[in-house]
N, C-alpha and C positions, 0 to 999 in steps of 0.2 A: 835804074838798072844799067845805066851806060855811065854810071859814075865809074873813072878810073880806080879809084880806091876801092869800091867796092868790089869790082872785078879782081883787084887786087890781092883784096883782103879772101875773097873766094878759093884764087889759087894759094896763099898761106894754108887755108881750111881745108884744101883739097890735098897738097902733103901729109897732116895730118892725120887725113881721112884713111888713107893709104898706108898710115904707118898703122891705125889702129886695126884696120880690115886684117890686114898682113898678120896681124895678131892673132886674130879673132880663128883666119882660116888655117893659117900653115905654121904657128908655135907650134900644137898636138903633133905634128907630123914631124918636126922636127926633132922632140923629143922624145918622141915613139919609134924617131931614127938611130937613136940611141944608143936604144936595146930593152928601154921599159916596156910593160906590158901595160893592158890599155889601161887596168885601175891605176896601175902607179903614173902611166902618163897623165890623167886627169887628174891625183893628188899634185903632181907638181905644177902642171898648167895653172892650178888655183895658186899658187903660190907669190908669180908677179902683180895681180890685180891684189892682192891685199894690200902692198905696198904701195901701188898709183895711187889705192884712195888716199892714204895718209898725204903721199905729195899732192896730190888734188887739191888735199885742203887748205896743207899748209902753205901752199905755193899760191893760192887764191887769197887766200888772207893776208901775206903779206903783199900780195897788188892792192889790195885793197886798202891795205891799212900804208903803204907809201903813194897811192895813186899811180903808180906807174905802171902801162903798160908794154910797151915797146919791147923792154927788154926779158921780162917776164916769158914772153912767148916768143923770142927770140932764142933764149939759153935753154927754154927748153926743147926747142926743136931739134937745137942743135947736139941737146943730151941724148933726142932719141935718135937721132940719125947716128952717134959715135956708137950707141948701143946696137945697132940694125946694123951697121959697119963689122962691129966686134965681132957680131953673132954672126956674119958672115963666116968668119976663118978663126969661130974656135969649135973646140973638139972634145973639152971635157965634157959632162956633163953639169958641174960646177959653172963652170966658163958660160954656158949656153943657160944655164938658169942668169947667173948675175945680167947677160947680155940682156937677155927678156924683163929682167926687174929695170935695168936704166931706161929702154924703152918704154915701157908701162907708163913709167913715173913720167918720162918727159912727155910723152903724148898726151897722157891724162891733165898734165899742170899746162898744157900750151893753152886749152881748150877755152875755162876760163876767163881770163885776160885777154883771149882772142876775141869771145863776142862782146867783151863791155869794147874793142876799138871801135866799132860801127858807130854810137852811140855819141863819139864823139867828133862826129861831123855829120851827122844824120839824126833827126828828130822826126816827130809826128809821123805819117802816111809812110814819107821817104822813108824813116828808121825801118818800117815792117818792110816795105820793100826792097829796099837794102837788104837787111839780113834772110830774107826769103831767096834771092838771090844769091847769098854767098851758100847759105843752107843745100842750095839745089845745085847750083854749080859743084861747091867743093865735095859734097860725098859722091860724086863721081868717080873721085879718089879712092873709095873705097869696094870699085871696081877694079879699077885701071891699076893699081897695084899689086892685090892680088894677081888678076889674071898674068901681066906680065912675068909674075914670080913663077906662077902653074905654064906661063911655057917656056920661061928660061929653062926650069926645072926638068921638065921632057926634053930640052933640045943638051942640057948637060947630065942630066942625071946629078944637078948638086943646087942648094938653095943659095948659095955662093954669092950669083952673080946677079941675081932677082934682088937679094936682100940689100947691093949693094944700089942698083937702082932705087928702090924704096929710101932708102938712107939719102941718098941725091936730090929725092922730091924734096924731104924734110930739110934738107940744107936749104933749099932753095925759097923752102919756106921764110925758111932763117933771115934771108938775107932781103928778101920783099919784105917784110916784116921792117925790115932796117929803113929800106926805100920808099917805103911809105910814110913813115913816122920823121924822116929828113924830108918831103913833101909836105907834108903837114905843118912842118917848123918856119918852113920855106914860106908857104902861104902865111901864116899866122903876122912873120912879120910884113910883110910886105901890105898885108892891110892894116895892120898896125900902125905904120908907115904914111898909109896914104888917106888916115884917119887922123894922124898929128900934122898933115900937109894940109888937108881940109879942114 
């Protein structure tokens, strides 16, 4: 539990978290900010999750099928935070649907490729408590986003500057994600190393 990657990988988990919460609570509002009315806001709400699942899938099968991690949930974070950015300061209706489908799709594809990293430096006992740890730490995030948004949102009257926050975690994601996985490289050879010296 006081592994630094794990803690790491938590905070990755917990952008995430906060991108998907963010979804969950204040899409509907925003596009009921619109001008729809509540049927049609809930027709188009469904709209962006159809498409996450397809990247979901496809974006886990090719982790799967190149082995690579790192980047996978890297490029996607970084998809959904440009999309969370977007939707910040756009104003069609168009605009604010595509903004919510790039989101969708990159939060949904990080998620995957996020829990097989654990796995790769953590085994047996440790692995569950690892990942019980990032689990519990990171949907924190999907707290801490929302609410942030719900009082940007009162203290401006605009989802603006909330959404532009949320997009910051998931950057930030992005970039631990990077910092881990150059950690990892780091150590790999270094015992490598002192495995050919021995």
């Amino acid at each position: 539990m006081t592994d630094p990657r794990v803690l790491a990988l938590a905070l990755v988990y917990f952008g995430t978290s906060a991108g998907l919460y963010t979804l969950g609570i204040w899409a509907p509002q925003m596009l009921h900010g619109l001008g729809l009315t509540s049927f049609q806001t809930g027709l188009v709400n469904a709209i962006p999750p159809i498409f996450a699942v397809v990247a979901m899938y496809l974006w886990s099968r090719h982790s799967d099928r190149t082995g690579e991690r790192t980047w996978h949930v890297t490029l996607a974070c970084i998809a959904a935070g440009a999309g969370l950015f977007f939707a910040g300061f756009a104003v069609s209706l168009a605009a604010v649907v595509l903004a919510l489908v790039v989101v969708n799709a990159g939060v949904s594809a990080a998620k995957p490729p996020l829990w097989s990293m654990p796995t790769m430096f953590l085994s047996g006992s440790a692995a569950a408590t690892g990942i019980a740890t990032i689990n519990s730490l990171g949907n924190l995030g999907g707290f801490v986003g929302p609410y942030v948004i719900g009082l940007i949102k009162q203290a401006t009257g605009s989802f603006e500057w909330g959404l532009y926050f949320v997009a910051g975690l998931l950057i930030l994601s992005a970039v631990v994600t990077l910092i881990i996985a150059g950690t990892a490289r780091r150590s790999a050879a270094l015992s490598s190393n002192a495995i050919q010296k021995g």
